[in-house]
C-alpha positions as MATLAB code, in Angstrom:
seq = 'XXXXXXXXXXXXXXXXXXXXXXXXXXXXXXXXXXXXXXXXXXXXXXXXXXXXXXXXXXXXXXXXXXXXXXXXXXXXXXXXXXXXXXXXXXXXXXXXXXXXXXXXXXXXXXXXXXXXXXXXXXXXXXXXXXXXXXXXXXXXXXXXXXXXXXXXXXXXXXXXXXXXXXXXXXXXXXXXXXXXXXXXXXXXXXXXXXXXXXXXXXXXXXXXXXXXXXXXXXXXXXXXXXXXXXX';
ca = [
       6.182   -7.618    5.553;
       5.902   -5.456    2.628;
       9.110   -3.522    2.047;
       9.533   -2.355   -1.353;
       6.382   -2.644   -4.507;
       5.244   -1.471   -7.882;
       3.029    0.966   -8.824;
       3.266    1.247  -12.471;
      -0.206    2.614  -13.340;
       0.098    6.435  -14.289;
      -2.396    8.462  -13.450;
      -5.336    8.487  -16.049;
      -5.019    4.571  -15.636;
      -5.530    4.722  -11.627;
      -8.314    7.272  -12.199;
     -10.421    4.948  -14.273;
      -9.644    1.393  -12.709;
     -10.857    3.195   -9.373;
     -13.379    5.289  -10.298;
     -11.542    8.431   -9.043;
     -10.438   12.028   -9.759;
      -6.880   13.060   -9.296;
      -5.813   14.694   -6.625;
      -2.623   15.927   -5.617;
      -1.242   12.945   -7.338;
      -2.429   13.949  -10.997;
       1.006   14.081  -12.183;
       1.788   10.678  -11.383;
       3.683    8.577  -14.425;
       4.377    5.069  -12.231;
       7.454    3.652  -10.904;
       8.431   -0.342  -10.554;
      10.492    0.450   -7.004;
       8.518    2.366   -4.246;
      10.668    2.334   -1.013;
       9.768    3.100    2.369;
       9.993    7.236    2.468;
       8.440    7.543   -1.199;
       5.899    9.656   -2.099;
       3.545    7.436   -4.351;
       0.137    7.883   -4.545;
      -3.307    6.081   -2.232;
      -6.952    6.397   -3.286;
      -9.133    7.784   -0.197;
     -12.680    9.392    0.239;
     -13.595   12.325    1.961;
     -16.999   14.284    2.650;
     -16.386   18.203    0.983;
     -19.190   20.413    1.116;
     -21.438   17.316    2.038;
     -20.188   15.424   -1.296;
     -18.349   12.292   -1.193;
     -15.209   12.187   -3.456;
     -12.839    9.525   -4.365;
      -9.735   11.244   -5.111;
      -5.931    9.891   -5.604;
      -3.577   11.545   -3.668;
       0.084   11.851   -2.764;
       1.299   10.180    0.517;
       4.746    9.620    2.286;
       4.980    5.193    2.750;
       5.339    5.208    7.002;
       3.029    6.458    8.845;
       3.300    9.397   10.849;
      -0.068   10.320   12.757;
      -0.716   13.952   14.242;
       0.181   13.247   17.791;
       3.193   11.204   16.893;
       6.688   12.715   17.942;
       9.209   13.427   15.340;
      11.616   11.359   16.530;
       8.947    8.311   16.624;
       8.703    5.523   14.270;
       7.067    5.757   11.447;
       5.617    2.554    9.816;
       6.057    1.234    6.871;
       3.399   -1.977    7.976;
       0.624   -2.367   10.016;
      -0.361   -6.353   10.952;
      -4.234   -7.200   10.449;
      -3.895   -8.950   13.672;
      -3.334   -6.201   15.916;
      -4.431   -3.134   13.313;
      -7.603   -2.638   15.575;
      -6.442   -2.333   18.523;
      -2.877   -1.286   18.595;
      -2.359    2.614   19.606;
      -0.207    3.454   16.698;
      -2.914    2.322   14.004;
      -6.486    2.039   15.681;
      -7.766    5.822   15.072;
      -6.944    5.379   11.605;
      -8.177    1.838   11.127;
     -11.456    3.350   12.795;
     -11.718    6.105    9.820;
      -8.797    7.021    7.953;
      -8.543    4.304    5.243;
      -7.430    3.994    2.063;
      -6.021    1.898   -1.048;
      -2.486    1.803   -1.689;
      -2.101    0.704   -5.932;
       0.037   -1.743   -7.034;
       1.028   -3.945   -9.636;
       3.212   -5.917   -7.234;
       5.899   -6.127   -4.572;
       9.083   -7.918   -3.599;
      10.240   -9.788   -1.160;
      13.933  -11.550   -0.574;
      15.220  -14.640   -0.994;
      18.219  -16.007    1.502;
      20.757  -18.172   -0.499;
      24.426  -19.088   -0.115;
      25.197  -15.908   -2.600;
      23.169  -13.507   -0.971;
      19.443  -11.715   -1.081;
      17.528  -13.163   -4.045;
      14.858  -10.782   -4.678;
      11.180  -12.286   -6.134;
       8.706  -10.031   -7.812;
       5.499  -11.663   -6.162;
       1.891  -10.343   -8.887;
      -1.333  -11.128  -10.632;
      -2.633  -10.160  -13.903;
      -3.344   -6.657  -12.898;
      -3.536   -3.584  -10.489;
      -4.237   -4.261   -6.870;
      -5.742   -2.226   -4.123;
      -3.671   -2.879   -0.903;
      -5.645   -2.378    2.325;
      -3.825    0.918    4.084;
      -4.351    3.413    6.666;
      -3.434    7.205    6.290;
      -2.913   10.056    8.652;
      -2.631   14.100    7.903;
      -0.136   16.504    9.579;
      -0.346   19.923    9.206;
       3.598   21.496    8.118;
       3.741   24.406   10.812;
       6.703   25.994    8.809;
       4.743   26.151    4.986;
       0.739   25.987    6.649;
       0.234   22.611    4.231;
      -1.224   19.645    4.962;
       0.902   16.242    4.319;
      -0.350   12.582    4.221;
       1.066    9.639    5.443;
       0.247    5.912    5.061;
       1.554    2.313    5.867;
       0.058   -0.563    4.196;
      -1.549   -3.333    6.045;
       0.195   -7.209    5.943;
      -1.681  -10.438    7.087;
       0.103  -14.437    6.577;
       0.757  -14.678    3.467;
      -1.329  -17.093    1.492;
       0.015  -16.125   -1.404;
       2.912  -17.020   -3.593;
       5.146  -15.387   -1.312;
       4.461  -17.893    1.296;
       7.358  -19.913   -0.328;
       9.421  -17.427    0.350;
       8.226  -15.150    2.970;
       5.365  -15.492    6.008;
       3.609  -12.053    5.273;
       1.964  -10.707    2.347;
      -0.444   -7.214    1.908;
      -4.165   -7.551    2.587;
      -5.428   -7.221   -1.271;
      -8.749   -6.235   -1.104;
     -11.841   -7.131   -4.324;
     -13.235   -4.357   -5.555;
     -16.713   -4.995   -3.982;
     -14.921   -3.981   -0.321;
     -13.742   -0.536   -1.922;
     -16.530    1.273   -0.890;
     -16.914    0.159    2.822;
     -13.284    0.574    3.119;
     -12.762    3.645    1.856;
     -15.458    5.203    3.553;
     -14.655    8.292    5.800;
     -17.778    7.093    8.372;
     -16.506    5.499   11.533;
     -16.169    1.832   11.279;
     -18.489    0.499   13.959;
     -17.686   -3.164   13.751;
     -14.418   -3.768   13.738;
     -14.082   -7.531   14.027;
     -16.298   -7.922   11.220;
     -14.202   -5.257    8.383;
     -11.243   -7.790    9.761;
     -13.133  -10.860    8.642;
     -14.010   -9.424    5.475;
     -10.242   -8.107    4.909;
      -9.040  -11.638    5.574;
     -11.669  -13.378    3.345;
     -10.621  -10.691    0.547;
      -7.384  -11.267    0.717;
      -7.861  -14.794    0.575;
      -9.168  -14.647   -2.968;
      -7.077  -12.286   -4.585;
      -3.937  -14.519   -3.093;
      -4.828  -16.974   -5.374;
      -4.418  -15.218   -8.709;
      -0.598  -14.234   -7.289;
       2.592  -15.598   -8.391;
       5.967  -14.852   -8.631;
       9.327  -14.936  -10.074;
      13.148  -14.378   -9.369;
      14.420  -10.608  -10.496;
      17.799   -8.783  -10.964;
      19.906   -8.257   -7.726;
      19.638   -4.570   -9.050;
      16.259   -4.395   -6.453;
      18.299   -4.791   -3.703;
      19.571   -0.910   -3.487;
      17.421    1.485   -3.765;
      20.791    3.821   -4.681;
      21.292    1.275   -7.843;
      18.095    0.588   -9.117;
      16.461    3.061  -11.469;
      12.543    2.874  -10.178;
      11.694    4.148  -13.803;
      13.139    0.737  -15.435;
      10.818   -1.240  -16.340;
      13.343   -4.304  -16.757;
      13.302   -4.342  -12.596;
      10.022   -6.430  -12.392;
      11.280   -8.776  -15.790;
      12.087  -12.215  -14.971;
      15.578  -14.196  -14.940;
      14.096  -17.708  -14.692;
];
């Protein structure tokens, strides 16, 4: 799974490495510890006034679609296997996708003293493969967006320490992905997700990190000395 990840690209940065305007998320400095719950931003693309715009926007990690309850789960992960068909995820998966930017993300460690936490990266951004949803707030009238981040087995360099990694997506899927038209084959965006994913796990590796990443009480998200390694 994906539990906890960097996005350390501020705002003019995400704007020009995806071609996109800011959104609600044009105040956006970074942090190097996004937890489930967060706000951080996603890049999506929606038809206004007949125009197609790329924008980055503000979302809540765990998705929360319109119908669901508010006493329902809300997912922080949604597995590539079953993203197509699964009743949580499928309307989205059909046309409400987007990116989710990161630098990188953890994942834990067991040893005899505990959670070790490894900071798992490549040389640059990265566009995880995500699905978003939009509820309307019927107390303020505004619309809120929600998002989990799709995982796949890890073929990365977390395989050595965990079975499930994000879906990384090239930048030559962007555009199909983010599309707001309904996906019509299904089995095939899955095949080119996977294949994706497949190259971009090669250019990942990792290394061992402070305990401080285990508690999101502890750990400033603004330190920059979270993702530094002690190897």
């Amino acid at each position: 799974m994906c539990g906890r990840y960097a996005s350390d690209i501020a705002i003019d940065d995400l704007m020009a490495f995806f071609d996109a305007s800011p959104g609600t998320a044009y105040d956006w400095a970074g942090l190097f510890s996004v937890a489930p719950s967060d706000p951080a931003p996603v890049v999506r693309e929606r038809l206004l006034d007949d125009e197609l715009h790329r924008e980055v926007d503000y979302a809540r990690w765990g998705l929360r679609p319109g119908w669901a309850k508010d006493s329902g789960p809300r997912p922080i992960n949604a597995r590539l296997e079953t993203v197509a068909t699964s009743g949580m995820f499928r309307s989205a998966f059909t046309s409400q996708r987007c990116l989710v930017p990161m630098t990188g993300y953890y994942e834990w460690e067991t040893t005899p003293s505990g959670k070790q936490p490894h900071y798992i990266h490549s040389d640059g951004p990265l566009a995880a493969a995500g699905l978003y949803a939009a509820r309307k707030d019927p107390a303020s009238g505004e619309w809120a967006l929600t998002y989990t981040v799709i995982t796949r087995e890890a073929r990365d360099a977390s395989g050595e320490i965990h079975d499930r990694m994000p879906v990384f997506l090239l930048p030559d899927l962007w555009g199909e992905w983010l599309s707001p038209d309904a996906l019509a084959d299904k089995e095939t965006m899955t095949d080119r997700l996977t294949a994706s994913s497949d190259e971009v796990a090669q250019t990942m590796t990792t290394h061992r990190v402070d305990r401080r990443v285990n508690s999101t009480q502890k750990a400033d998200p603004t330190d920059p000395s979270l993702v530094e390694s002690i190897d």
